[in-house]
C-alpha positions in Angstrom: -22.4 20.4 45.1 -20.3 17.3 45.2 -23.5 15.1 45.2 -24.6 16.9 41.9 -20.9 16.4 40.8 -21.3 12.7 41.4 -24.6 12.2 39.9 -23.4 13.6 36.4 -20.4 11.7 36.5 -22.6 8.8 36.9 -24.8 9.7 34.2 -22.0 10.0 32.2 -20.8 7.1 32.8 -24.2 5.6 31.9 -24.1 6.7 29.1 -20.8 5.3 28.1 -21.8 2.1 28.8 -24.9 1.8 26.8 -23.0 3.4 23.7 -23.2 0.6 20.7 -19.8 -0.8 19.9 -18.2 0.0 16.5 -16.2 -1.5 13.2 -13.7 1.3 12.8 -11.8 0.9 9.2 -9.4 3.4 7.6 -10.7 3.5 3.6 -8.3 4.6 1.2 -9.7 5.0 -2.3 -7.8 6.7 -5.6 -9.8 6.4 -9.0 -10.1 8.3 -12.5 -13.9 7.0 -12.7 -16.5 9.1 -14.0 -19.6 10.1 -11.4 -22.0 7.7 -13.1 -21.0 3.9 -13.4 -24.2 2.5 -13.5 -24.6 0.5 -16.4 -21.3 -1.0 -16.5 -20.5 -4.8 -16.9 -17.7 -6.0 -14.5 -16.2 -9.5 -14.2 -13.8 -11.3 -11.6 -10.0 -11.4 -12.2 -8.5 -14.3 -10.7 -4.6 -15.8 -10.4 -4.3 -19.5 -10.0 -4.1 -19.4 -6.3 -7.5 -17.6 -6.5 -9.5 -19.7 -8.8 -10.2 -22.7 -6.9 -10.7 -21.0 -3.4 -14.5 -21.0 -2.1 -12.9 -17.7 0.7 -12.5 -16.2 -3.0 -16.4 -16.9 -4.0 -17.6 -15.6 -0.5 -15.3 -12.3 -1.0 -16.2 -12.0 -4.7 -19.8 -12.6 -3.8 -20.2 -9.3 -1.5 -18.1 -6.8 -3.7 -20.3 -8.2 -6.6 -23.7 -7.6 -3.8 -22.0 -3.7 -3.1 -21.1 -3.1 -6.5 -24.7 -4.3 -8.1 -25.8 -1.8 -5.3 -24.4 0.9 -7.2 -25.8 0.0 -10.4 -23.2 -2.3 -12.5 -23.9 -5.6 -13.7 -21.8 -8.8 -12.6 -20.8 -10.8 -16.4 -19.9 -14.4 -15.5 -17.8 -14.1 -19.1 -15.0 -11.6 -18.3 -15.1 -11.4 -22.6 -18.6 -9.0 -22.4 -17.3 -7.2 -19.5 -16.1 -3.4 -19.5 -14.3 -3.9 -16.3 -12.2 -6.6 -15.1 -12.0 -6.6 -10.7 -9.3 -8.0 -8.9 -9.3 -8.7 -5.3 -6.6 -9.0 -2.3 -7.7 -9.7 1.3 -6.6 -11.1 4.2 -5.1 -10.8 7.9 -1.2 -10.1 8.6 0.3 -11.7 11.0 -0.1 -9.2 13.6 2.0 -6.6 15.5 2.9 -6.2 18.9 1.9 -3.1 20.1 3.3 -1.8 23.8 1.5 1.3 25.7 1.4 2.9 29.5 -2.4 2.6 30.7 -3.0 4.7 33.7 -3.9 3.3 37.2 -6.3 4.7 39.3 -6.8 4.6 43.0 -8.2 6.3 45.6 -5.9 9.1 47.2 -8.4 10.6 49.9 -12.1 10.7 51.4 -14.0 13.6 52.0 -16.4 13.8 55.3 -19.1 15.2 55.8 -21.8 14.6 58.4 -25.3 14.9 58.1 -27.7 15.5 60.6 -31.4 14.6 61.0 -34.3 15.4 63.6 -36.7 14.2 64.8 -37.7 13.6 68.4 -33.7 13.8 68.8 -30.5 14.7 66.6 -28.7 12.0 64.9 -25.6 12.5 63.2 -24.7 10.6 60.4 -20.9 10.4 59.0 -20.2 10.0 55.4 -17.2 9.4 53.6 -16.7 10.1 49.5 -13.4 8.6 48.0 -11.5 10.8 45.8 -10.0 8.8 42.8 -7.1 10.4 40.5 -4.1 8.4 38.5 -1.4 7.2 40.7 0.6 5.8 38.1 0.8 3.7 34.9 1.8 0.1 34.0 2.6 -0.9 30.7 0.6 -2.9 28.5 1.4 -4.9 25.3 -1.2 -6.6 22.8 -1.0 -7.9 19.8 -2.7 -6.3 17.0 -3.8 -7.9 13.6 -4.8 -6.3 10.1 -7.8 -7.3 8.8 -8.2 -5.7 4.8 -9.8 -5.9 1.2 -8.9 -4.2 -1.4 -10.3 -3.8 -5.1 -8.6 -2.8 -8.2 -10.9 -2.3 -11.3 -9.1 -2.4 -14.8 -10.8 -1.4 -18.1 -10.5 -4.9 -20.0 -10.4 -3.7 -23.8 -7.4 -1.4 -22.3 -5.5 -4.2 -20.4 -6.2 -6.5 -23.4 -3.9 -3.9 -25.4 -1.6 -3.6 -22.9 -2.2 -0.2 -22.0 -2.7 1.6 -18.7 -5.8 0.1 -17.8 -6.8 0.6 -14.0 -9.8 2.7 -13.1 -10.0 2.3 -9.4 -7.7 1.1 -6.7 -9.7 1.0 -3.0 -8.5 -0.3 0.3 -10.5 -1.1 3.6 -8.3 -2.0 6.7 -9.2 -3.0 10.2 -7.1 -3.1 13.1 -8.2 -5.5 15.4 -7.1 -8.0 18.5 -8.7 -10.3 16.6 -7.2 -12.4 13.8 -10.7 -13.9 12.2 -11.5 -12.4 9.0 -14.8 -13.9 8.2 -16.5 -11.5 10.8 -14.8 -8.8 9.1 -15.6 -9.0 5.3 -18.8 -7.4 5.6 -18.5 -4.5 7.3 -15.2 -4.1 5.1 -17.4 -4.7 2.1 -19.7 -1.8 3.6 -16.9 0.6 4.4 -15.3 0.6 1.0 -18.4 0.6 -1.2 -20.8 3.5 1.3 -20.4 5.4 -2.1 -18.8 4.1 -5.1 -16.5 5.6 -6.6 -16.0 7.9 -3.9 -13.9 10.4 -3.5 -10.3 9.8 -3.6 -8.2 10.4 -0.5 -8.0 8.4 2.7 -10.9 8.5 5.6 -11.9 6.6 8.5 -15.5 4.8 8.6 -17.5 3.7 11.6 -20.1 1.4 11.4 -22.2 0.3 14.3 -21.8 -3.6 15.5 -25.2 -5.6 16.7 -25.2 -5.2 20.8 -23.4 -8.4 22.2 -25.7 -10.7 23.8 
């Protein structure tokens, strides 16, 4: 019983380790869009910190990718565009983040002795170690935020100083690591899976290639 016990645990454990890691992101997306978009003409909205920035161009060039995906059209004028996008990305400048983590050791062996014939008896002893938690040290990491969000503004509305917006989405990552390059497009992928979406907050996994 305790070998079959072993061998699941094993296979289990298999299993586990062959499981494909994952970009988890929390997406959080509010929007008075109608269903159908496609067809729309959208243009970049930049500040001055923003306009000579070629991290800007890279971000601007997958939400343009993602949103031409669902059917708008990218207008290098923002004058024959219907919507105006503004971006904000980035990595914070991390938090430190303290937890127990359980230690396991080995608290007892089991014996049992098996026994084989032949021309004579031989008795074999075997011993099985029992592990369980003995205790917990504490742990502390840093973790970074890794995001991108996109607002969407109706431009004939802005341009007469009325409420304008149309979409406000978010993507965040929490990560050890502080690099946001890697990040952008599976951000970019999270956000835009459907576009507009639903509005309300969810959390999106995508799977990461195997590491070599």
């Amino acid at each position: 019983m305790r070998a079959l016990l072993l061998l699941s645990m094993l296979v289990l454990l298999a299993g586990c380790a062959t499981s494909p890691p994952t970009f988890k992101s929390e997406v959080s997306i509010r929007h008075q869009m109608a269903s159908e978009v496609a067809g729309k003409r959208f243009a970049f909205k930049r500040d001055a910190s923003q306009s000579q920035s070629l991290l800007q161009r890279e971000v601007e060039h997958d939400v343009a990718v993602a949103l031409e995906g669902h059917g708008l059209q990218l207008e290098t004028s923002a004058a024959r565009a219907d919507w105006l996008v503004e971006l904000a990305y980035g990595v914070d400048d991390g938090k430190t983040v303290t937890y127990n983590q359980p230690v396991w050791g080995t608290t007892y062996y089991t014996y049992y002795r098996r026994v084989y014939s032949g021309n004579s008896y031989v008795v074999v002893p075997y011993y099985y170690p029992s592990t369980e938690v003995v205790g917990s040290q504490q742990v502390s990491e840093t973790v970074f935020t890794r995001y991108l969000a996109v607002d969407i503004y109706d431009r004939k509305a802005l341009a007469r100083n009325d409420f304008a917006k149309l979409y406000e989405g978010e993507a965040k990552n929490h990560s050890r690591s502080d690099k946001f390059d890697n990040a952008l497009p599976y951000l970019t992928q999270s956000l835009f899976q459907s576009f507009p979406g639903l509005t309300g907050t969810r959390t999106i996994q995508l799977a990461l290639p195997p590491q070599p």
